[in-house]
N, C-alpha and C positions, 0 to 999 in steps of 0.2 A: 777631495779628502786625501791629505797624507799620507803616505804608507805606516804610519805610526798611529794615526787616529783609526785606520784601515785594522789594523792588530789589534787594537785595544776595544771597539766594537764585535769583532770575531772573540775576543776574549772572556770580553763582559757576555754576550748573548749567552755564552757557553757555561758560563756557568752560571748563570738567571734561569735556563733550560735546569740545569743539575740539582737549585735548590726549589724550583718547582717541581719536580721531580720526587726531592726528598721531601716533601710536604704535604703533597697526593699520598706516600706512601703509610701514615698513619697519622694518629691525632695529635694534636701540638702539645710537645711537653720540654722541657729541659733539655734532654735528649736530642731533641729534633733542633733545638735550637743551636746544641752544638756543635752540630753538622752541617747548620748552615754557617755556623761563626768560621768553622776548619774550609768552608770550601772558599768563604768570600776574604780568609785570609790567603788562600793558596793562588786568586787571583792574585792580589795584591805583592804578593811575591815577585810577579811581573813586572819589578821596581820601573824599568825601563818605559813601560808603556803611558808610566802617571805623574812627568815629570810637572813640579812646579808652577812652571811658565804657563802650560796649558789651562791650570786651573789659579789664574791670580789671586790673594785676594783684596780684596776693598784697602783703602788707608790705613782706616780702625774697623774694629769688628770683624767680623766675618761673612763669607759670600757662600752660598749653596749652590752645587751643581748638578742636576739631576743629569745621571748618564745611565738609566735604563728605567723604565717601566712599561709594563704591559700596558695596554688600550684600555682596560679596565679599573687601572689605578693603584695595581697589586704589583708585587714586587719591585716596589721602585727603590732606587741605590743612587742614593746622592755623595757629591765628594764636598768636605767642608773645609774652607780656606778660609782660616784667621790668620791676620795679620798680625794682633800683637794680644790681645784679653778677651777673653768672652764669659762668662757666668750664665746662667739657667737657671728658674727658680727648681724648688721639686716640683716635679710634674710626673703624670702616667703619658702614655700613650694611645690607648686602645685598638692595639695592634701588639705584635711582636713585633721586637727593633732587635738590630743587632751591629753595632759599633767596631771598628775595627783600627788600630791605627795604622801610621806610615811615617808623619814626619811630627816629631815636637809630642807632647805628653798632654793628655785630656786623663783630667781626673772626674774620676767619676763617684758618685757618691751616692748610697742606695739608702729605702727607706722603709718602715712599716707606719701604720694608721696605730697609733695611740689609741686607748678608749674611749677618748677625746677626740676624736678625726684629728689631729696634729700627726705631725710626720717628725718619726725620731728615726734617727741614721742609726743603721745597722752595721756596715762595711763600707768600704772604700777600698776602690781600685783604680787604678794607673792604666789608661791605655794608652800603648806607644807600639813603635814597628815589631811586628807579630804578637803583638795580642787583642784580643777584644774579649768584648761583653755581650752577653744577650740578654735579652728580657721578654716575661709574657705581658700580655695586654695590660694588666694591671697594677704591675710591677713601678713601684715608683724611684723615680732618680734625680739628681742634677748634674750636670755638667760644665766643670771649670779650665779653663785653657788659660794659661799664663808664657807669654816668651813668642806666641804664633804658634801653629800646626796647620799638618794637614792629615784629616783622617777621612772613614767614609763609615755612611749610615745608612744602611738597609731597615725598610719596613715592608707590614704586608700588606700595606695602604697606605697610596703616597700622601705628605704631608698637608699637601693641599686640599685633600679631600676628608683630614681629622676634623673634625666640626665639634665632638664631644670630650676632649681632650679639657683637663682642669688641670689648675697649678696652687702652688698653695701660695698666696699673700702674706710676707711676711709682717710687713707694717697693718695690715687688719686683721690679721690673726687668723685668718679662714681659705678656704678652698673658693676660687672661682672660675670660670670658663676663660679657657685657654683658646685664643684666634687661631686658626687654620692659618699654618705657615701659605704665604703667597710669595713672597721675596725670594722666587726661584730661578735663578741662570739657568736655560737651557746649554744643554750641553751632549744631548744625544744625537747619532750621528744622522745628517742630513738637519741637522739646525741652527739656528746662530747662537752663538754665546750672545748674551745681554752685558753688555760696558755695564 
């Protein structure tokens, strides 16, 4: 391991310890979420530790890196590498997420259920170096990348293990079940990145 990959594990653990910490300490609200959005940007501050190169990404589209989760599935923190476009339908989570950026501008677009189950956009927000977003379980968004970035997405259940997660079908007009992201680079330390 690197002396830089070496630092940036010591980094990351440290503060995964800090917002498990903030999360045992009362029930999930708003609040709680912007304490985790201020600690996982205060990593990320650590410009040095998260250059580029480390995390490529793909031609087109974009690659995920998971660089932390617990053995349980909870607190995992992926880094996300587009290369040049990426789009989201709306979707929830079923978890809290919390988004952060670093390189390039992910807009992000938020939503409520119509009386109709239709999703009408509420707000829109810009994430780029030192901001992000958080969300509760139920909170609906999508996510547009134009130009490449690179940002990083915590939840409190990694994505591979969402199984109940729905998006909404623009062309049918309705809500359907959203696959369990699998298309994941490892990237924590003692493993191999996936080409």
């Amino acid at each position: 391991m690197s002396d830089r990959a070496a630092q940036r594990a010591e980094a990351v653990a440290s503060a995964m310890e800090d917002i498990r910490r903030i999360e045992a300490a009362g029930p999930l609200d708003r609040d709680v979420l912007a304490r985790f959005r201020a600690r996982l940007l205060e990593l990320l501050a650590q410009r040095a530790l998260f250059p580029a190169e480390d995390f490529p990404p793909p031609e087109r589209g974009a690659a995920l890196y998971r660089i932390a989760e617990d053995p349980d599935g909870r607190f995992a923190l992926y880094v996300n590498a587009c290369a040049d476009r990426t789009d989201s339908p709306v979707h929830n989570h079923t978890t809290w997420a919390v988004v952060c950026g670093f390189e390039g501008q992910e807009l992000n677009r938020f939503y409520r259920r119509r009386d109709d189950g239709t999703p009408q956009e509420t707000h829109r927000e810009v994430v780029e170096a030192g901001t992000g977003v958080a969300m509760l379980p139920d909170d609906l968004h999508s996510i547009h990348i134009t130009g490449g970035g690179l940002n990083f997405h915590m939840y409190g259940l990694a994505l591979d293990r969402l199984d109940e997660r729905v998006y909404f079908s623009e062309r049918e007009q309705r809500w359907k079940p959203m696959a369990a992201m699998s298309a994941i680079r490892e990237a924590r330390p003692g493993t191999t990145v996936a080409p």
